[in-house]
N, C-alpha and C positions, 0 to 999 in steps of 0.2 A: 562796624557791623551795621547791618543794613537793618531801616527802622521795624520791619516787616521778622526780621530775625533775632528779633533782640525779646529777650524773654518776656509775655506777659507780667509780671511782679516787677520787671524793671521799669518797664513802660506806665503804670498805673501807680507807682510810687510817687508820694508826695513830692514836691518840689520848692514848697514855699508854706510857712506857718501856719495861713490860713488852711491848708489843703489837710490839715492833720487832723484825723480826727478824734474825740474822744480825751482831749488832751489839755483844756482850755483852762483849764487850770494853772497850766503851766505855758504854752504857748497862745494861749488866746490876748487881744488888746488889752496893754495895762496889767499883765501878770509877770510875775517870774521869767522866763526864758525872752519871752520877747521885750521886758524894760532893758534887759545885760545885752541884747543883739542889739536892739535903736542905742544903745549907749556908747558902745563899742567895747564895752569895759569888758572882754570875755576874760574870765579865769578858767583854771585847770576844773574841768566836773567831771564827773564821775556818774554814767548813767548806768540805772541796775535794774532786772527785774528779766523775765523769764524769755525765752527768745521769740521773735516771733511779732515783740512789741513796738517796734519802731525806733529802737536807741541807737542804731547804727545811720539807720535813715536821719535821725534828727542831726545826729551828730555833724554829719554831710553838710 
């Protein structure tokens, strides 16, 4: 699909840790999500909470 066609929300979607917002907790330097990603060490998680919040995105 052509960049021009591709849905605003897909296009403005995060792409990388830092681009997330609201979240630093968990993916900010030195937190939770990003020591398990720089470590390699990923396990099975389980992301929850209402839709709309970014868990499918992160999961990507």
């Amino acid at each position: 699909m052509a960049k021009k066609q591709t849905p605003l929300a897909d296009r403005m979607r995060p792409t990388t840790l830092d681009e997330f917002v609201g979240q630093n907790h968990l993916v900010g330097e030195g937190q939770g999500l990003s020591n398990i990603i720089e470590t390699g060490n990923l396990p099975s998680l389980i992301f929850r909470g209402p839709p709309g919040t970014g868990k499918t995105t992160l999961a990507k």
